[in-house]
C-alpha positions as CSV (number, residue, x, y, z in Angstrom):
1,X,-47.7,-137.7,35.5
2,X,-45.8,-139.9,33.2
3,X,-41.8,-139.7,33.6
4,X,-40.3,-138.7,30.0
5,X,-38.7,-142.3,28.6
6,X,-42.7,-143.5,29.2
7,X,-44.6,-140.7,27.2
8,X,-43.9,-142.5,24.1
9,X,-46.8,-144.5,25.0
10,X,-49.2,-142.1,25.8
11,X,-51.8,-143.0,23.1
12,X,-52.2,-146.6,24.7
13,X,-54.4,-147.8,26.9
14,X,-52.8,-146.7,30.4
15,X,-55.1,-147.0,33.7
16,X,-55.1,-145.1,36.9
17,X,-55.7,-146.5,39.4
18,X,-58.2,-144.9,42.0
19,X,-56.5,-143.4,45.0
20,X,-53.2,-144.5,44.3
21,X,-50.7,-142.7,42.2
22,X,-49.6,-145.8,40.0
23,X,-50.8,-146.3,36.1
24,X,-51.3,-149.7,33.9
25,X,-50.5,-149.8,30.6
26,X,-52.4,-152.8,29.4
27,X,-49.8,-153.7,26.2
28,X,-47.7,-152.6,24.0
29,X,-45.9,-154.9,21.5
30,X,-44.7,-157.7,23.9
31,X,-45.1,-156.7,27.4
32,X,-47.0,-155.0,29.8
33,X,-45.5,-151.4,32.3
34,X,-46.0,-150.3,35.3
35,X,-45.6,-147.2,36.7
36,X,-46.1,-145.7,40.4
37,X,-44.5,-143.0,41.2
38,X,-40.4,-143.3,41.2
39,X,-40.5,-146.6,41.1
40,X,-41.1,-147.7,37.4
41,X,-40.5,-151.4,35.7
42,X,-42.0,-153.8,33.2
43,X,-44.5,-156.1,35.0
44,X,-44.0,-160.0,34.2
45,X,-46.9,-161.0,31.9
46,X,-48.5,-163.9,30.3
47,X,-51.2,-165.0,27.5
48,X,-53.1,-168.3,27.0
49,X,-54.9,-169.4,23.9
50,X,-56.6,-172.2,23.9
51,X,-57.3,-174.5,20.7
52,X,-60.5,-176.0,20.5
53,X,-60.8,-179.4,19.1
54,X,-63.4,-181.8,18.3
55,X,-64.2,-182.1,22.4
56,X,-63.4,-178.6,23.1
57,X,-59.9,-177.7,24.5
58,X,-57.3,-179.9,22.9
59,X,-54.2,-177.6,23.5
60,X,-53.4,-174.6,25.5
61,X,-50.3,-172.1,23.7
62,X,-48.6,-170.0,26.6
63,X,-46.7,-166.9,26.2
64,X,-44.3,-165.9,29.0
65,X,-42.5,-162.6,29.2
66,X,-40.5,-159.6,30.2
67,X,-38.5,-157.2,28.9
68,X,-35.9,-159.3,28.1
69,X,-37.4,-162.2,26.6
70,X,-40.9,-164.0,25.8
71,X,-41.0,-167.9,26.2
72,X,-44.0,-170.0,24.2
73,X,-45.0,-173.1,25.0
74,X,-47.3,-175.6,23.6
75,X,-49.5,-177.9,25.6
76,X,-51.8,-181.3,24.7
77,X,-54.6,-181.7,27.4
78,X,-55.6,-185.4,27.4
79,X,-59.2,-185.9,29.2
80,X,-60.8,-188.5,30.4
81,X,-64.6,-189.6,29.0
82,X,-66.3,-186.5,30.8
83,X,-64.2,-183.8,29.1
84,X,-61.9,-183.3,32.8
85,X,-57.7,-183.0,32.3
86,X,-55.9,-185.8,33.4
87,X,-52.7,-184.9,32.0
88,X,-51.2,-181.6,30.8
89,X,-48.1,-182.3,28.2
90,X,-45.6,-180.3,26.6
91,X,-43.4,-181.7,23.3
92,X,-41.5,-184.6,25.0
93,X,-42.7,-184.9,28.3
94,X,-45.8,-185.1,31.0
95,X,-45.5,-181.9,33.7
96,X,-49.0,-182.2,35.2
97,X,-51.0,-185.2,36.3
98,X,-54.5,-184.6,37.4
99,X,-57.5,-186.1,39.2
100,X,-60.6,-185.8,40.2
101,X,-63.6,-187.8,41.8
102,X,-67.0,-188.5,40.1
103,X,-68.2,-185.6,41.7
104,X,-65.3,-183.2,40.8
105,X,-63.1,-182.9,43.8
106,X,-59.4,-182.8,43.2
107,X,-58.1,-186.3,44.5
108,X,-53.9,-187.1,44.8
109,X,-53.6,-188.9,40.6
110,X,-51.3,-191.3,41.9
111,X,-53.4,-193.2,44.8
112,X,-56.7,-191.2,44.4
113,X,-56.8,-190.3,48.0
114,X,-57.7,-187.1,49.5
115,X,-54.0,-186.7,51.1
116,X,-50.9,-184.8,49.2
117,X,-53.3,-183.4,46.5
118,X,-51.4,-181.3,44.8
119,X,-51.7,-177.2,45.3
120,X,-49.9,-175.6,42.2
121,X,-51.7,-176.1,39.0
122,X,-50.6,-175.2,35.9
123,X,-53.9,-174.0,34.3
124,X,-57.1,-173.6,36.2
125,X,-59.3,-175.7,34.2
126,X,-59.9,-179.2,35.4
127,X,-63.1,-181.2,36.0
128,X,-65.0,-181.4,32.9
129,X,-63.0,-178.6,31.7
130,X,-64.4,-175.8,33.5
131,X,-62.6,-173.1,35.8
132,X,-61.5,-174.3,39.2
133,X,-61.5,-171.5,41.7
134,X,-59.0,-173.3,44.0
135,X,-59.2,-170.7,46.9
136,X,-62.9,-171.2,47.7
137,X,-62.7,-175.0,46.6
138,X,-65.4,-174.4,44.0
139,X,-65.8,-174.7,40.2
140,X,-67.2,-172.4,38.3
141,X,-69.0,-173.9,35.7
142,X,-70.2,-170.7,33.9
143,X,-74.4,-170.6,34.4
144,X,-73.5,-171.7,38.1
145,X,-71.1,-172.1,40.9
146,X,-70.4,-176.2,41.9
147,X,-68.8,-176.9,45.3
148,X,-67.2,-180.3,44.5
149,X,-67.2,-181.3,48.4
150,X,-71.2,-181.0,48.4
151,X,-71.8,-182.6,45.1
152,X,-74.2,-179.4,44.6
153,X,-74.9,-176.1,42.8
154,X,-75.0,-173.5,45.3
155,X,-78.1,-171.9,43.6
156,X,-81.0,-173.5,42.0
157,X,-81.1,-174.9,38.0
158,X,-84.1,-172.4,36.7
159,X,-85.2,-174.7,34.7
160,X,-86.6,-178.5,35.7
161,X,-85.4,-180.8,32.9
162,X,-87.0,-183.4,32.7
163,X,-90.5,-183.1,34.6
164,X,-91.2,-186.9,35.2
165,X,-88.5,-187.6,36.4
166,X,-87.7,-187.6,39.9
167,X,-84.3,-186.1,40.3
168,X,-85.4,-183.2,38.3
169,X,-87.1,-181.6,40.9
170,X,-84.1,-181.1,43.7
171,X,-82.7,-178.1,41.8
172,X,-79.3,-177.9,42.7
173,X,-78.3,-181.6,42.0
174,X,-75.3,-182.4,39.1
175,X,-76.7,-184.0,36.3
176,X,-79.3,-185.8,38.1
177,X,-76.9,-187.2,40.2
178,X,-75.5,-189.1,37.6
179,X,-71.8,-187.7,37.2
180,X,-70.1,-191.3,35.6
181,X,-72.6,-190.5,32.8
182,X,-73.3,-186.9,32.0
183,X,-71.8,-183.2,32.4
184,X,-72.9,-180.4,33.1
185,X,-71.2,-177.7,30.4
186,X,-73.3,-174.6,30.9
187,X,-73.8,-175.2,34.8
């Protein structure tokens, strides 16, 4: 049961959860609540939008929040000739430098070694702009999961491309193994 202050929201969208006494109310004007049991408080949120431009993501706008305030942001993504982030900006300054091999794998920007690469990403886009799935060390690039270490799909393309030509046939290749030239943006 809701506690009294709460019930003014009781035509939202509120979840329970299975098994546990706590509920999640997914918005209301600025922020999001949690309740579970006695122990009731407004749940740090966030929002990304991003703006698409004439080679897909060209900014990302970022709403922070709690109960007491709600911080926007503004970020430019510059890319490199495949589409990937190399550097995330805000008004006035750099805050992320990113890199990544010709096969996708996150590399230190500075030297391009494999040591100190950074953990803590802002976003979780990266390598031709799709979803990086850091825990696992894969990329998910939406038709297909890419491990970046392998240089492979982990499941077969369904369709052969290009029939006559040789590198169509091993199925879970990147872009005929051809990264410095072509992506991949349906996986």
């Amino acid at each position: 049961m809701l506690p009294p202050q709460w019930r003014k929201y009781k035509n939202k969208n509120w979840f329970k959860c299975p098994h546990l006494d706590l509920f999640i109310l997914t918005h209301t004007a600025q922020f999001f609540l949690l309740w579970q049991g006695a122990n009731a408080g407004f749940v740090p949120w966030f929002k990304l939008h991003y703006i698409s431009g004439g080679d897909g993501v060209s900014a990302i706008y970022e709403w922070m929040g709690d109960e007491n305030s709600i911080n926007k942001t503004m970020h430019y993504v510059l890319k490199d000739h495949l589409g990937s982030y190399e550097t995330i900006i805000t008004p006035g300054k750099a805050i992320e430098k990113l890199s990544f091999d010709p096969w996708g794998r996150r590399r230190n920007p500075v030297d391009w070694t494999y040591d100190n690469v950074p953990t803590n990403y802002t976003f979780s886009r990266g390598f031709t702009g799709h979803e990086h799935l850091d825990n696992f060390d894969l990329i998910n690039m939406n038709g297909r999961v890419y491990d970046p270490w392998l240089g492979r799909f982990l499941s077969p393309d369904p369709i052969v491309q290009a029939p006559n030509y040789s590198q169509s046939y091993n199925r879970y290749s990147y872009v005929f193994n051809n990264p410095l030239k072509y992506t991949d943006p349906t996986g």
